[in-house]
Every structure is written in C-alpha cells, then in structure tokens.
VMD Tcl script that draws the C-alpha trace (Angstrom):
set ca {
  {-2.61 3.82 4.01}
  {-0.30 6.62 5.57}
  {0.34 9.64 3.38}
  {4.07 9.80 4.66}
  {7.03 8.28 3.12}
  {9.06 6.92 5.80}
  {10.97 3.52 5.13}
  {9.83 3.36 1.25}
  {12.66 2.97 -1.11}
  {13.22 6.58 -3.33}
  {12.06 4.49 -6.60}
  {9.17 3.59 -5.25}
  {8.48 7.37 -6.08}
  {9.41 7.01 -9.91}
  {6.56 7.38 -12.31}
  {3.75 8.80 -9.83}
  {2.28 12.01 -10.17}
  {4.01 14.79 -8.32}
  {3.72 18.53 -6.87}
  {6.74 20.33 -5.71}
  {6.04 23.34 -3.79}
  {7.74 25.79 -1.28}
  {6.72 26.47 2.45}
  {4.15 28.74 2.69}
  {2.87 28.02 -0.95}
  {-1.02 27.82 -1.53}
  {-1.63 24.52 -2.40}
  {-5.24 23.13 -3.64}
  {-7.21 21.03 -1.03}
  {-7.93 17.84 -3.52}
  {-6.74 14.42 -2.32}
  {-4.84 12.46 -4.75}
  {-3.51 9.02 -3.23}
  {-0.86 8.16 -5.54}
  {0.73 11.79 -5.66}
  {3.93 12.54 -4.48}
  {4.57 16.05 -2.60}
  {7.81 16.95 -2.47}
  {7.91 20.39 0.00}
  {11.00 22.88 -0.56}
  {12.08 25.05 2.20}
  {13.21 28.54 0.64}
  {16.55 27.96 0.04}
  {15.25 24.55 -1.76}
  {16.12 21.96 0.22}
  {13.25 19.24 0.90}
  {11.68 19.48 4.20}
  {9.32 16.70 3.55}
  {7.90 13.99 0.99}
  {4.01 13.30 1.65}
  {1.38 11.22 -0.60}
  {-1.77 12.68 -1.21}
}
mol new
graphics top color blue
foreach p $ca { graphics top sphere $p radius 0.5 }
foreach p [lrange $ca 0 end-1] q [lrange $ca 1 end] { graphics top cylinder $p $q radius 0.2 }
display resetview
C-alpha cells in the first residue's frame, strides 16, 4: 500500500483519523496506516496529503 494520495477520490478521506501540521512541525515517528496527514505550508495552504 502507498502512503500517498494520488488518484483517490477526497471522500475517501472522510471518517479516518487525521493530523494537520505545518512545514517544519515536529511530528511523532509512529506509523498509523489509516491516518490522513494533511501538511500546511505557512501561509496554510496544503502542500501535501500522505497516509501513515
């Protein structure tokens, strides 16, 4: 399975766990398959959407 979300529909996303963070952010190390990351540049647009 490939931790990046390329040709998945958005609401495939609905309903999973999440973590939003910023660029730069300390982020813990543990692997969690069904989580969606959601990473915010500074001025909080996305710069990418990863599982894991």
């Amino acid at each position: 399975m490939s931790n990046v979300v390329n040709d998945e529909p958005i609401s495939t996303l609905i309903g999973k766990p999440s973590r939003v963070y910023t660029t730069g952010d300390m982020l813990t190390e543990d692997f969690v398959p069904n989580r969606v990351n959601i990473e915010l540049s500074e001025s909080g647009e996305i710069v990418r959407v990863w599982m894991g």
